[in-house]
C-alpha positions in Angstrom: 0.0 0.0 0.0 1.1 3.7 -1.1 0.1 6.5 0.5 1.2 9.8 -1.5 1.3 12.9 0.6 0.8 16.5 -1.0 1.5 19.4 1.1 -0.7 22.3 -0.4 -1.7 26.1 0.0 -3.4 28.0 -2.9 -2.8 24.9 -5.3 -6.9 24.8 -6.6 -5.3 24.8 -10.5 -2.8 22.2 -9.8 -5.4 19.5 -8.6 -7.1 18.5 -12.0 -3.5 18.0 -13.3 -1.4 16.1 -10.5 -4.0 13.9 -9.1 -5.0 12.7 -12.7 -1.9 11.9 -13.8 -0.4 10.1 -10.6 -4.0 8.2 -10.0 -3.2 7.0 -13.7 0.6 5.9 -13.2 -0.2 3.9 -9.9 -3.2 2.3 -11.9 -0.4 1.3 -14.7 1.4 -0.5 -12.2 -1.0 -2.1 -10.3 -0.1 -0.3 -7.2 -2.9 0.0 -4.6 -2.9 3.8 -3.0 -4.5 6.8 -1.7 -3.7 10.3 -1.8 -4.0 12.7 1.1 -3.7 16.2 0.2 -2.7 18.2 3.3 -3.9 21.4 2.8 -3.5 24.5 5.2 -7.2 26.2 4.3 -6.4 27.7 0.9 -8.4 30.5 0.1 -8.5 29.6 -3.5 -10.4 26.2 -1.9 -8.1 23.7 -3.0 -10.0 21.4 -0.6 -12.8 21.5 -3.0 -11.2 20.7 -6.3 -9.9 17.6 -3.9 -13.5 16.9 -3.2 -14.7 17.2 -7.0 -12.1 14.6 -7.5 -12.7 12.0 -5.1 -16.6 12.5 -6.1 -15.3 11.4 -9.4 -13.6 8.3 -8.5 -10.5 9.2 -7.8 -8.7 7.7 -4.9 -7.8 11.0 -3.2 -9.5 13.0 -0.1 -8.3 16.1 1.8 -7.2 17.2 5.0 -7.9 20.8 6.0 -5.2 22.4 8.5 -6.2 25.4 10.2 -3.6 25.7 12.8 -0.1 25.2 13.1 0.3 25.5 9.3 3.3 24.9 7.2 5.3 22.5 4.8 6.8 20.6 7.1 3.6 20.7 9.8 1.6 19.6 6.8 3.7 16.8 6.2 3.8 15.3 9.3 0.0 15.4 10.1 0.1 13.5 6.8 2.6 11.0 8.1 -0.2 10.2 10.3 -3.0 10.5 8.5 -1.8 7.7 6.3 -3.2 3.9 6.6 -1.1 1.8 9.0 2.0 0.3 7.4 1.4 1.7 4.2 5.1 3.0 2.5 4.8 7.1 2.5 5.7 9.2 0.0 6.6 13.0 -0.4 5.5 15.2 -3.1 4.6 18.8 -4.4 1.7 19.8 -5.9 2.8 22.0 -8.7 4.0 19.3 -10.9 7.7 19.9 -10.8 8.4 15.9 -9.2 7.8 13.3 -12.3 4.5 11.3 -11.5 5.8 8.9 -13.7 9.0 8.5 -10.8 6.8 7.1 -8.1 6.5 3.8 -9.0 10.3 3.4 -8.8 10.4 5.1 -5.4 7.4 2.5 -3.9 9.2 -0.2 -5.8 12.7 0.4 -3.7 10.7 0.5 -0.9 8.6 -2.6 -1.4 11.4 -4.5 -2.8 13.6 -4.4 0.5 15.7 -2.3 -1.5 16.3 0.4 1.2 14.0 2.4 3.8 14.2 5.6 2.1 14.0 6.5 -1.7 14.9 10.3 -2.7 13.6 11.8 -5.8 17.7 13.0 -6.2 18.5 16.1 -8.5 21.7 16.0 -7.9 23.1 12.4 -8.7 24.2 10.9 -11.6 21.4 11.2 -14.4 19.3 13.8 -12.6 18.7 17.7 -13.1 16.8 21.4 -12.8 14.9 22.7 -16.0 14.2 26.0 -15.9 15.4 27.6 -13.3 17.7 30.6 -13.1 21.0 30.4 -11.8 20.6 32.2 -8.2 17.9 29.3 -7.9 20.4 27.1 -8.6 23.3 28.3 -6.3 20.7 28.6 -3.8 20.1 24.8 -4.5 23.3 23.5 -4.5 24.4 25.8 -1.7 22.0 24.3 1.0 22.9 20.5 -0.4 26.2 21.5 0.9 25.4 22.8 3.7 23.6 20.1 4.7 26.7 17.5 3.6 27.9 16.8 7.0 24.9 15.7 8.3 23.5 13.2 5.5 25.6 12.8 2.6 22.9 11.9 0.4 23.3 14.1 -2.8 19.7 15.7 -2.4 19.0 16.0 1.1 16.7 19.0 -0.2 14.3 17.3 -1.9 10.7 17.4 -1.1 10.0 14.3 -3.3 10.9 11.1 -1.8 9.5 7.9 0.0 10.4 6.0 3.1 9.0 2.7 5.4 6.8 4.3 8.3 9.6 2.2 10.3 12.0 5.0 9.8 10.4 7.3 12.1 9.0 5.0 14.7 9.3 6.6 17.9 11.1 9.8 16.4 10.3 13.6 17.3 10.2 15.7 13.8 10.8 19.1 13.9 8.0 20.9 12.4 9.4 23.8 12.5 11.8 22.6 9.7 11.3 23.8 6.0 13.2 20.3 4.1 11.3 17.5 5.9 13.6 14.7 4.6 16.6 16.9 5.9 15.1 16.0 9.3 13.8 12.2 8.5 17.3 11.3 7.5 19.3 13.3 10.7 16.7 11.8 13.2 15.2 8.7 11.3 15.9 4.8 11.7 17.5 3.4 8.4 20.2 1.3 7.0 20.2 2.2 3.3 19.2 4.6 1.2 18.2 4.8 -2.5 18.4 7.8 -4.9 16.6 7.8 -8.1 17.7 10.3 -10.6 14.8 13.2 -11.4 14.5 16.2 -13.4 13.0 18.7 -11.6 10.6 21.2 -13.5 9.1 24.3 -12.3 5.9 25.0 -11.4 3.4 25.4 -14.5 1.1 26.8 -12.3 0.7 29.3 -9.3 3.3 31.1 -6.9 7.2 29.5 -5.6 6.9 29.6 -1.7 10.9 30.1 -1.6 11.6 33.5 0.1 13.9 34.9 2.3 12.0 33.7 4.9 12.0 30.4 3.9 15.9 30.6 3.6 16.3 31.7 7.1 14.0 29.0 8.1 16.4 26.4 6.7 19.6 28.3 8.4 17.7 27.8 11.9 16.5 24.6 11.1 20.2 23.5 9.8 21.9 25.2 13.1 19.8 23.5 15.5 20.3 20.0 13.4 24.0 20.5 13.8 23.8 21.0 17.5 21.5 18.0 17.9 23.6 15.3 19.8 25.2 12.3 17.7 25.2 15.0 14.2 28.2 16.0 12.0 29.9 13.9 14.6 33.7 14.4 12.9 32.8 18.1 13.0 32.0 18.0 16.6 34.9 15.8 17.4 37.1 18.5 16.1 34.9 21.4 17.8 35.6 19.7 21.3 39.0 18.7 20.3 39.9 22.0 19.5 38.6 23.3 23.0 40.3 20.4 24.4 43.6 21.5 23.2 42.7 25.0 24.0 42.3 23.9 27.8 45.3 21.6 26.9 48.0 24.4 26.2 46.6 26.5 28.7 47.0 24.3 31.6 50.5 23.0 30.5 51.6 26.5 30.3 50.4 27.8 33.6 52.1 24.6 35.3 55.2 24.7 33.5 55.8 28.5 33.7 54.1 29.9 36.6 54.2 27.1 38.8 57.4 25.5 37.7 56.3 22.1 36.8 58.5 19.9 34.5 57.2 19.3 30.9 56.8 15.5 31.5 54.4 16.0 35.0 52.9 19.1 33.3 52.1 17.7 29.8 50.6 14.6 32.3 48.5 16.5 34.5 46.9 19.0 31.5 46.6 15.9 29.2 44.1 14.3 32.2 42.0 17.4 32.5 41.6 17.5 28.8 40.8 13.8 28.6 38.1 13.7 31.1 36.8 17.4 28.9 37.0 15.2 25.5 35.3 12.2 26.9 32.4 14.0 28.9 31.6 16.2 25.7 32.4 13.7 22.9 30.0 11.1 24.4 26.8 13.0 25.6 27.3 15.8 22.4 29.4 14.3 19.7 28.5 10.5 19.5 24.8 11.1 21.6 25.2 8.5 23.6 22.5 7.8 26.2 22.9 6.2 29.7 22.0 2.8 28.7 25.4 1.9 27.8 28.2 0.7 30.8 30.1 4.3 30.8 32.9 2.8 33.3 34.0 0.4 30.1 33.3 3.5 27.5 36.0 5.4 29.9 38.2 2.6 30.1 38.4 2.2 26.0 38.8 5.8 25.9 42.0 5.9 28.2 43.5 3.1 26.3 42.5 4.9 22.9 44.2 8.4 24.1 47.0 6.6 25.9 48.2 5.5 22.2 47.7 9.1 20.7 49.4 10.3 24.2 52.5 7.9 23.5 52.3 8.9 20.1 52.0 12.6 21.1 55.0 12.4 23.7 57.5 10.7 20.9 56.3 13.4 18.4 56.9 16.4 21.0 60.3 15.3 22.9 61.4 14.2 19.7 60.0 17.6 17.6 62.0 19.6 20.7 65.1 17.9 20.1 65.2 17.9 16.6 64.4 21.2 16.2 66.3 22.9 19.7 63.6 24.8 20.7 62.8 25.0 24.2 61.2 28.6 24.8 57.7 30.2 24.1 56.1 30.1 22.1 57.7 27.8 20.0 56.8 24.6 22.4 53.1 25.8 22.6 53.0 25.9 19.1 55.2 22.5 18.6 52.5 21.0 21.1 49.6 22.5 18.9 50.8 21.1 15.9 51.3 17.4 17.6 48.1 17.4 19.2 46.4 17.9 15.7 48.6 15.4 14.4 47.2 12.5 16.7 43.4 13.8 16.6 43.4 11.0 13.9 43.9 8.8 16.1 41.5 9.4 18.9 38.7 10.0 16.6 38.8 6.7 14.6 39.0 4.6 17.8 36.2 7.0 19.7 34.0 6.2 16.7 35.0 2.8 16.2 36.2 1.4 19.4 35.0 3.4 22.1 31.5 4.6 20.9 30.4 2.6 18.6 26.7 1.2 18.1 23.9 -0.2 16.0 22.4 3.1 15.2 23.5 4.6 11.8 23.2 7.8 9.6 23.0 8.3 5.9 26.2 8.1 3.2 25.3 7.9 -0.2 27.3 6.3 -2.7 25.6 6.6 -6.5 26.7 3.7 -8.4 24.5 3.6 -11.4 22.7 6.8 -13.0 19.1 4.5 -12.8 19.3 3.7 -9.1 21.9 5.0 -6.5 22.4 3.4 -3.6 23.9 4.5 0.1 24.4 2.8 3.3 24.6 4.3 6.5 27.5 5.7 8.0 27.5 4.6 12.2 25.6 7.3 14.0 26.1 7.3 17.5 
């Protein structure tokens, strides 16, 4: 069972065209479906060309929102007004996602391909008719944007279909413009499938995109990234960074002004940033919860940063030596630049070794310009 949901505000025109031509493709392929049209009380009375349809056989009915409205709202209350265990898929009303691309997104889906299909305009064999090129940068610009956080090509698209699995138990922002930004960040998934579209603009009505819509998508894309287990390499390196910060610091101040040796003082600021790195890294950077026995988590971590420390203490004596320095700030920066050196180190066996677990984000890999596949990278 399909069940395609279309977001809608002052669509009435659109209707006769969309709903037609997708209740036709399905019928093609012998796919059984409804179509909810989630509309926020047009004033043009969308709801009633909706009606005029259904009345005409048509396998469609709408839902009338007048509170709380919004793309992503709208598409949520639709996640749930959907039949139980039917796949769900994500489309616009104005005709710019191929009808005729549906069927292959269901078919992933139903064929244990993946969890989530993405209409993709951005992998190999897809494209944007039409459009002018500030559209365009503006496109590609919040695909990057958004790379850290789900490298699948298109994480922008509003056309794209998923098992209701994936967001089992998850809280969706609805304050979020790109609703399958959010599913992929927050949703349950091991594979992901893109099929190649060409996107066409509207043939009918008004472009929501505004600023306001593009400062919507900034918030919504800050408070992703600060959302625990995200961008987790990107984090890693943020709390690294103040790590070493706290680091240098401390290793100065004892060394200097208290007139501790370089061995005890590169010990004793090395703890205090460990215990910072651990703390942050595992309830900000890898998400984890309580569930999980944080005494063994610890102990990993002190046998993963007492390799990068060994490594670290070769690399600075040695760097000190080699080079004869032995005054500031020379050995502060020396220290900076060995510290960075080994952050390879501590962040492939926090991920791996220390952190790891069975929940996973996105990584697309395209392989063939028909259907692109990604598996998940380990989310934490």
């Amino acid at each position: 069972m399909l069940s395609v949901i279309i977001p809608t505000y002052n669509e009435r025109g659109n209707m006769p065209k969309i709903i037609p031509a997708l209740s036709e493709e399905l019928d093609k392929e012998n796919i059984r479906y409804e179509i909810i049209v989630m509309d926020d009380n047009s004033p043009d009375k969308t709801s009633q060309a909706v009606q005029d349809l259904a009345q005409q056989g048509y396998h469609c009915r709408c839902v009338v929102r007048k509170t709380n409205r919004g793309l992503s709202p709208a598409v949520i209350d639709g996640f749930a007004a959907c039949k139980p265990g039917s796949i769900r898929l994500v489309m616009d009303a104005d005709l710019s996602h191929p009808v005729e691309v549906v069927p292959k997104l269901y078919r992933a889906i139903a064929d244990g391909k993946a969890e989530v299909a993405v209409g993709s305009r951005h992998c190999l064999g897809g494209g944007i008719e039409n459009w002018p090129l500030k559209r365009k940068i503006i496109s590609w610009g919040a695909a990057l944007m958004a790379k850290p956080l789900a490298t699948c090509s298109d994480p922008m698209s509003g056309f794209f279909a998923f098992t209701p699995s994936v967001i089992e138990g998850v809280q969706l922002n609805a304050k979020g413009f790109k609703i399958l930004l959010e599913v992929l960040v927050k949703g349950h998934y091991n594979k992901v499938v893109e099929v190649p579209i060409v996107f066409k603009d509207r043939e009918w009505g008004e472009s929501k995109l505004g600023r306001g819509v593009i400062v919507s998508y900034i918030l919504h894309l800050i408070a992703l990234y600060l959302t625990p287990g995200t961008a987790p390499l990107l984090k890693f390196l943020f709390v690294g960074g103040c790590g070493m910060i706290l680091d240098v610091t401390l290793f100065t101040i004892l060394t200097m002004l208290l007139g501790f040796g370089g061995i005890t003082g590169q010990l004793t600021s090395f703890c205090v940033a460990l215990m910072w790195n651990f703390i942050m890294n595992r309830i900000w950077t890898f998400g984890k919860t309580g569930q999980s026995n944080v005494l063994v988590e610890f102990a990993k971590f002190v046998a993963v940063a007492c390799v990068a420390l060994l490594v670290r203490t070769g690399l600075f004596e040695g760097g000190k030596k080699y080079l004869g320095i032995h005054n500031a700030p020379w050995v502060q920066l020396l220290l900076v630049g060995v510290i960075i050196s080994v952050t390879a180190i501590n962040f492939i066996g926090s991920r791996w070794l220390v952190f790891n677990s069975n929940k996973t984000t996105s990584a697309s890999k395209p392989k063939a310009p028909a259907l692109a596949q990604s598996k998940k990278k380990k989310k934490h």
